[in-house]
C-alpha positions in Angstrom: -21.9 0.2 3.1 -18.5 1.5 2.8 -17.2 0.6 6.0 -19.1 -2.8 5.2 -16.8 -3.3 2.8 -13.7 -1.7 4.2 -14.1 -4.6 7.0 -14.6 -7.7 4.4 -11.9 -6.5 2.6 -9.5 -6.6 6.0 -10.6 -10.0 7.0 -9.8 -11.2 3.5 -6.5 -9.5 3.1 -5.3 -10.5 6.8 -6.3 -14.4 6.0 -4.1 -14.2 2.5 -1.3 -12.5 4.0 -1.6 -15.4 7.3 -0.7 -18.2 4.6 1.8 -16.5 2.3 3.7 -15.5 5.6 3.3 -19.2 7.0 4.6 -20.4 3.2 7.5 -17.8 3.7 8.4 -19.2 7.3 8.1 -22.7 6.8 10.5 -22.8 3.5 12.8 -20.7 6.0 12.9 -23.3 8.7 12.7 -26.3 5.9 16.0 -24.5 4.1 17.5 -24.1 7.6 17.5 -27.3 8.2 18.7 -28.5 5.4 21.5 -26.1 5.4 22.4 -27.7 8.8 22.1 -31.3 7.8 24.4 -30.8 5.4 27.3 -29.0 7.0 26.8 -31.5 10.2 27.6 -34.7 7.5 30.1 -33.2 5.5 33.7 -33.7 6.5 36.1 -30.6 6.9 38.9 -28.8 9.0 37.0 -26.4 9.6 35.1 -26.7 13.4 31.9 -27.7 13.3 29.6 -24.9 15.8 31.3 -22.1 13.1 30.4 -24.2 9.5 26.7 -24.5 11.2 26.6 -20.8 12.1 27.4 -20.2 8.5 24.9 -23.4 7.2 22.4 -21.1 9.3 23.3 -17.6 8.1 22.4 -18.0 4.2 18.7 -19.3 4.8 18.2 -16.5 7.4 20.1 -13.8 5.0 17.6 -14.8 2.5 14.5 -14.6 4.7 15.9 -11.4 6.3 16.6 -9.9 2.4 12.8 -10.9 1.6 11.2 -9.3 4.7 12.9 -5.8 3.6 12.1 -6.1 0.0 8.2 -6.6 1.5 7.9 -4.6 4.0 9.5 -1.2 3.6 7.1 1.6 0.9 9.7 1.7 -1.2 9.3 5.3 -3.8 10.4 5.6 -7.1 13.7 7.6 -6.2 17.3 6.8 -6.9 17.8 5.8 -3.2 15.6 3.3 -3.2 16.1 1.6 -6.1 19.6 1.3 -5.1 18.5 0.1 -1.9 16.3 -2.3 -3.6 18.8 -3.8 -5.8 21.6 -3.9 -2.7 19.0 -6.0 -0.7 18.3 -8.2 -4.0 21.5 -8.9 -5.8 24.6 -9.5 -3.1 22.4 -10.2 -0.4 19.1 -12.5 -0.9 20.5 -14.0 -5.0 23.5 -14.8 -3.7 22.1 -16.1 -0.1 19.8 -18.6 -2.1 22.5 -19.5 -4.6 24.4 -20.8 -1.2 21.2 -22.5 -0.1 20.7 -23.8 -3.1 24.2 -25.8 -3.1 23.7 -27.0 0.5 20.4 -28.6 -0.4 21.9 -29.9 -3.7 24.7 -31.6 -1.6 22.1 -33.0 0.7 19.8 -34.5 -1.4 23.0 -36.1 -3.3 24.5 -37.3 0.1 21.0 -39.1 0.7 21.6 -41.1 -2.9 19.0 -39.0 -4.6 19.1 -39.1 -8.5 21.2 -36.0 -9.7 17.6 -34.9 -11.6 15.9 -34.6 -8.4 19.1 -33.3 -6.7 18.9 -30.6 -9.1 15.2 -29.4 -8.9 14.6 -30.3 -5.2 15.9 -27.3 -3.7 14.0 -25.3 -5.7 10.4 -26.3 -4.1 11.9 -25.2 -0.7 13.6 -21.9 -1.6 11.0 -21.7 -3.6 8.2 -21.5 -1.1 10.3 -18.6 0.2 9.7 -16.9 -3.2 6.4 -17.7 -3.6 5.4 -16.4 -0.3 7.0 -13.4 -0.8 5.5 -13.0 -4.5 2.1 -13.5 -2.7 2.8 -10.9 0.0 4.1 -8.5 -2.9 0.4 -9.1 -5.0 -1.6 -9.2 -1.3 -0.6 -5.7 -0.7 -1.2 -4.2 -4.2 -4.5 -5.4 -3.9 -4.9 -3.8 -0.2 -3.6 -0.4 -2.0 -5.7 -1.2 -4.9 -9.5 -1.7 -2.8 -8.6 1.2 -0.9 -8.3 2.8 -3.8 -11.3 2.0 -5.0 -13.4 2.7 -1.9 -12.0 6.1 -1.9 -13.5 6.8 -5.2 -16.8 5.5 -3.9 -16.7 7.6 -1.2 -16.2 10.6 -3.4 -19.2 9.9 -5.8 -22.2 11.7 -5.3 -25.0 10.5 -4.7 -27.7 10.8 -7.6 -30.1 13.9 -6.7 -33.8 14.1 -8.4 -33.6 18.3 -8.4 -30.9 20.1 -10.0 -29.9 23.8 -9.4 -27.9 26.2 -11.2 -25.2 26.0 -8.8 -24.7 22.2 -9.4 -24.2 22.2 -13.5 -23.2 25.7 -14.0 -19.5 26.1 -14.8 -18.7 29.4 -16.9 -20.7 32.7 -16.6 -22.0 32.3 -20.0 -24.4 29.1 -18.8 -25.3 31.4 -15.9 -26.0 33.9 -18.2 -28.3 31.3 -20.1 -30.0 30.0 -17.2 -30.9 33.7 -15.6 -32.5 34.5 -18.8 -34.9 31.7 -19.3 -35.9 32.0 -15.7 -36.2 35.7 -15.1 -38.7 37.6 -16.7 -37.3 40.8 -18.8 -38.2 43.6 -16.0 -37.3 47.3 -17.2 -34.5 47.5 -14.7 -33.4 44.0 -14.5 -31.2 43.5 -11.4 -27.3 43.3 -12.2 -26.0 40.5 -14.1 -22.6 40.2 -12.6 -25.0 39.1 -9.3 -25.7 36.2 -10.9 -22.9 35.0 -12.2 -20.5 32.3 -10.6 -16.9 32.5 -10.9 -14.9 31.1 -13.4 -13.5 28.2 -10.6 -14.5 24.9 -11.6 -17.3 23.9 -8.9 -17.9 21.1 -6.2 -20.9 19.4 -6.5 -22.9 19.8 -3.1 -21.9 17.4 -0.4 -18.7 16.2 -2.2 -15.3 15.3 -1.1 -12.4 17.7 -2.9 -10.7 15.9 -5.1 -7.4 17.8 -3.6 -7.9 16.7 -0.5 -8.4 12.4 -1.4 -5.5 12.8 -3.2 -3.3 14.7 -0.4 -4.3 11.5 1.8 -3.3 9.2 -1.0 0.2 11.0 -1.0 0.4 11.1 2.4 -0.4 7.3 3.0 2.2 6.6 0.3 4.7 8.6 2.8 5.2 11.5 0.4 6.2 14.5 2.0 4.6 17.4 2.7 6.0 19.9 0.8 5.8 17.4 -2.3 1.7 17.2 -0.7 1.0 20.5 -1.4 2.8 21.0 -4.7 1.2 18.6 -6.0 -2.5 18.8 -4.7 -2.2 22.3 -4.6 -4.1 22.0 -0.8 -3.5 24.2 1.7 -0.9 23.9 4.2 -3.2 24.2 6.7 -5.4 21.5 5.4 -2.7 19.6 4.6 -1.6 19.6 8.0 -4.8 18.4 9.6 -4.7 15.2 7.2 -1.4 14.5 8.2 -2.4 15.2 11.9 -5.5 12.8 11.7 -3.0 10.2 9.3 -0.1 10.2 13.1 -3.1 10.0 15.1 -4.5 6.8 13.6 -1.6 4.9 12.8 -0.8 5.2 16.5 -4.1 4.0 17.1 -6.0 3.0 14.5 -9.0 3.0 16.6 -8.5 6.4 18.0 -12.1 8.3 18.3 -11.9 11.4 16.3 -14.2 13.8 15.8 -14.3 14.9 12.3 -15.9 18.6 13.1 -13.4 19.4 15.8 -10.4 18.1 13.1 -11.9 19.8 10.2 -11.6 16.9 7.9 -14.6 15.4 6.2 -15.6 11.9 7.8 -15.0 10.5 4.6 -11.4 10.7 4.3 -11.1 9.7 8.1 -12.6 6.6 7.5 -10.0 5.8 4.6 -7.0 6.8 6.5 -8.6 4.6 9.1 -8.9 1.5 6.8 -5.5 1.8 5.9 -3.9 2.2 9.2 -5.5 -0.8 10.5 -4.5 -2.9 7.3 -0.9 -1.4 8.2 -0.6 -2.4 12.0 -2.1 -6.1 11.1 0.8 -6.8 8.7 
């Protein structure tokens, strides 16, 4: 069912992200040429191969800006923030500013009204926007289902019996729960047999919570030292997520055994899912 899912959710997500990259591409080659047209019937001094290499450098300056705002996992650290605003303010604002004036000029050497003239550009630099603002909400909702099937993954299934070991938490429920169930003998066997530790415990058959969220972390590209402070995993089990998480995103469709890697089949599948939705963007 899972997998089911994982798959629909893949074919969806790779159709969306299809169109908002054909939007993204066709407003790039619409604002290209427009840039073009317009430096090839204006008049200057200036030669005419270097103004088109320029016409050509702010639509592509632009695209370029978008494509690294998209596509790198961008953390919430100082660096990146200042990487993000580099790529947003002097390069892809002031590369559709530029843009913007070359269609303007266009449309106004064409006769165009100065109304249109004004909001014309906009639908074709805009389509660059939009597709990028559709990639941006295409991917949250990527991280977003895998989310969610990771919690699905995790819930256990209902059970019709219930043991001690399943509900019991502190030694004084133990306590409880021996005493209703074992009748009063003259040397009653030693309580401290029966009772469970004060760790919280893991439901039979389910997925530690540590662990989903060490493969969270790690598909976010947080490192491992920051893994295991944070989880408070093993490094050793940390390590064998993070060995299954290289293997996969080499090859998503790598076969791996999840006895001989010593991680639940579970996670592997969600590391799996993501890796593919990765390598088809």
């Amino acid at each position: 069912m899972i997998i089911n899912d994982m798959k629909r959710g893949q074919a969806e997500v790779l159709t969306s992200r299809r169109w908002a990259r054909f939007a993204l591409a066709f407003g790039a080659a619409a604002s290209v040429t427009g840039n073009v047209a317009h430096t090839v019937l204006t008049p200057s001094v200036v030669g005419l191969v270097l103004r088109v290499v320029l016409a050509v450098f702010w639509p592509l300056a632009l695209f370029v800006g978008i494509e690294v705002l998209v596509r790198v996992a961008w953390r919430d650290k100082f660096i990146d923030l200042a990487g993000r605003a580099v790529m947003m303010v002097p390069v892809s604002v002031v590369a559709a500013v530029v843009s913007y004036q070359h269609l303007h000029g266009l449309m106004r050497l064409g006769g165009e009204d100065a109304f249109s003239a004004m909001i014309g550009p906009l639908a074709i630099d805009g389509l660059m926007m939009g597709g990028t603002v559709a990639l941006l909400a295409i991917r949250a909702r990527a991280l977003a289902h895998s989310i969610e099937l990771a919690e699905t993954a995790l819930t256990p299934a209902p059970s019709s019996s219930t043991t001690v070991e399943d509900v019991v938490d502190t030694p004084e429920e133990a306590l409880r729960e021996w005493s209703a169930s074992v009748p009063v003998s003259p040397a009653p066997p030693s309580v401290a047999l029966l009772l469970p530790s004060n760790a919280p415990r893991r439901v039979r058959g389910q997925v530690d919570p540590r662990q989903s969220e060490a493969v969270r972390l790690i598909l976010d590209g947080v490192e491992r030292a920051e893994v295991i402070a944070r989880t408070e995993v093993s490094p050793a089990t940390e390590g064998r997520l993070r060995k299954v998480y290289r293997t996969l995103r080499d090859n998503p469709n790598a076969d791996l055994d999840a006895r001989a890697e010593k991680v639940r089949p579970e996670l592997i599948d969600i590391i799996r899912a993501t890796t593919r939705q990765e390598a088809t963007r």
